[in-house]
C-alpha positions, 0 to 999 in steps of 0.5 A: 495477493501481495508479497514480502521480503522476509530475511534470512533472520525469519528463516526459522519463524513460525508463520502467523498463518497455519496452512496445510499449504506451508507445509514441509511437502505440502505441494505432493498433493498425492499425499495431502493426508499425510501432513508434516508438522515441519514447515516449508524452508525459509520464507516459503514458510510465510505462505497462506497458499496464494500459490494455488491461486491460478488466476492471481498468481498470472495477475500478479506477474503481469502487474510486476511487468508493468511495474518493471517496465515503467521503473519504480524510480519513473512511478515515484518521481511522477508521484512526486512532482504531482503531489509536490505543490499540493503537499507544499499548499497543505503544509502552508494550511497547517498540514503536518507531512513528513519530509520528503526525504523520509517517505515514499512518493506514492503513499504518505500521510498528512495529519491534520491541524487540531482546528480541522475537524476530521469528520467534516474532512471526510465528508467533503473528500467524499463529497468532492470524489476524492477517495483517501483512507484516514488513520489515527487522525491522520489522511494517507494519499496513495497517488498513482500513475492514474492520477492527474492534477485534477484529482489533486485540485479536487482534495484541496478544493475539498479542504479549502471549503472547510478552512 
């Protein structure tokens, strides 16, 4: 379950995702036979039924709480000065990352120098229990609350193997 933040440029969109659900009265279920071809206004239309989800819908709240409460600018600089050294140590073996300035604390990117060969990175992260998703070549971190510099001493040992 997720969300987005559709503005109002998309009011009038047609959704990727053709649901019974984003159906103009789609939510008198009394009437579930008589479907419109009309879709729900604004951005309601963009829903593929997580509404009727009555379990992830209070899981959703519930972590948006918890996001609320500890701040979104608390999670970003604890991500921030957690990862800042380690991205300072990657950078000076080569790893390209975007400036700070220009990305989010809690998921960039590192794209690996030419002489490091990706498969072998990967094996040893996985080998080091360090777990890191790999795009088009490139490594994407997504460090959290949970995480501690121990994990962070894990990738770069990982890497510091292979160079």
């Amino acid at each position: 379950m997720g969300m987005a933040y559709f503005g109002e440029r998309f009011d009038n969109g047609v959704p990727i995702e053709e649901s019974w659900m984003n159906r103009l009265g789609s939510e008198h279920f009394e009437k579930l036979t008589d479907y419109q071809d009309a879709y729900k206004p604004a951005a309601h239309r963009y829903n593929m039924g997580e509404n009727s989800q009555f379990i992830a819908v209070p899981m959703l709240s519930a972590a948006l709480e918890l996001i609320l409460g500890w701040g979104v600018e608390n999670i970003q600089e604890y991500c921030r000065n957690l990862s800042a050294p380690y991205v300072q140590r990657l950078t000076e073996l080569g790893f390209q990352v975007e400036q700070q300035d220009y990305r989010g604390s809690h998921l960039f990117g590192l794209r690996l120098p030419k002489t490091v060969n990706l498969d072998l990175v990967k094996k040893a992260t996985l080998e080091a229990n360090v777990y890191v998703s790999y795009r088009a070549g490139a490594m994407r971190i997504s460090p959290h609350l949970y995480n501690e510099a121990k994990d962070f001493d894990r990738l770069l040992g990982a890497i510091d193997s292979l160079i």
